[in-house]
N, C-alpha and C positions, 0 to 999 in steps of 0.2 A: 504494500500500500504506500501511496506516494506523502510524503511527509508534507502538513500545511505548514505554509510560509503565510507568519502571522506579520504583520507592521503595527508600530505605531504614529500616530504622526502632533509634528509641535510644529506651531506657530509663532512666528516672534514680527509683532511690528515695524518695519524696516521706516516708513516716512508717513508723515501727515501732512496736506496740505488744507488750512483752515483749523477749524476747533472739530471734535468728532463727540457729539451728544452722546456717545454713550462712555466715554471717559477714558478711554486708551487712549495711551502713550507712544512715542518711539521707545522699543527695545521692549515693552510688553510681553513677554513668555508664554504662549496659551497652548494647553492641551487639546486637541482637535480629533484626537480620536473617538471614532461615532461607533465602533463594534467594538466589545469584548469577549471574546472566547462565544456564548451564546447568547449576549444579552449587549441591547444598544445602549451607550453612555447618556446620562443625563444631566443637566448642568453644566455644559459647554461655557466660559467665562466670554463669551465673544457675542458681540451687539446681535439680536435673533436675527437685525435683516440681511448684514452681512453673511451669516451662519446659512441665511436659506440659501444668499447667491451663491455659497461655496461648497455645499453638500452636495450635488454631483461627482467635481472634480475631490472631493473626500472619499468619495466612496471608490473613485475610480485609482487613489492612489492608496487607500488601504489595504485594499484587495491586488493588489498587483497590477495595475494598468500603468500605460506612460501615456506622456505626451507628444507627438512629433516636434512641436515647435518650442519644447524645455531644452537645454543644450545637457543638463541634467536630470536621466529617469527619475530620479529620488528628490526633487526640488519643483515645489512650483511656486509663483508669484502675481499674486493678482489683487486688484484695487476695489475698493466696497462700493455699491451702484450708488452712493452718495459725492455728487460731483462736484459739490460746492466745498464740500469736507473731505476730500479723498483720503482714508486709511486705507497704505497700504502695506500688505503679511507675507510672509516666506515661511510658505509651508513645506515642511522637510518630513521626508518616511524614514524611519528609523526600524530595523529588523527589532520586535522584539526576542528574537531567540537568543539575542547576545546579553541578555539581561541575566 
């Protein structure tokens, strides 16, 4: 039987442009992992509307997906649909088997 390759993945604020209403910072640290073993995480520390834009590309880098246009499989980078406030995160996959 083929052994799962589980990930985690973390978030860190990399730039803000404007003030961001839900109170993140640059350099912010966030836990962004939405599956554990059999049960989905709850309490994500990250603004919900940004969380809704990005939970696709979360589940697509949990589960083993890439992106063609990331120059890194394990790194993505994208900006919150709040244009006058743009936060933006560098979400990074982390094997968790190395824990």
């Amino acid at each position: 039987m083929k052994e799962e390759v589980v990930y985690k993945l973390m978030g860190k604020i990399i730039d803000i442009k404007g003030d961001c209403a839900a109170g993140h910072k640059v350099g912010d640290e966030i836990g962004l992992t939405i599956f554990d073993g059999d049960k989905p995480i709850v309490g994500i520390k990250l603004c919900p509307f940004f969380l809704h834009d990005l939970f696709p590309y979360l589940s697509v880098m949990q589960f083993g997906g890439e992106f063609p246009w990331e120059s890194d499989p394990n790194v993505f980078v994208r900006s919150c649909p709040d244009i006058e406030n743009s936060v933006t995160i560098r979400i990074e996959r982390i094997s968790a088997l190395n824990e």
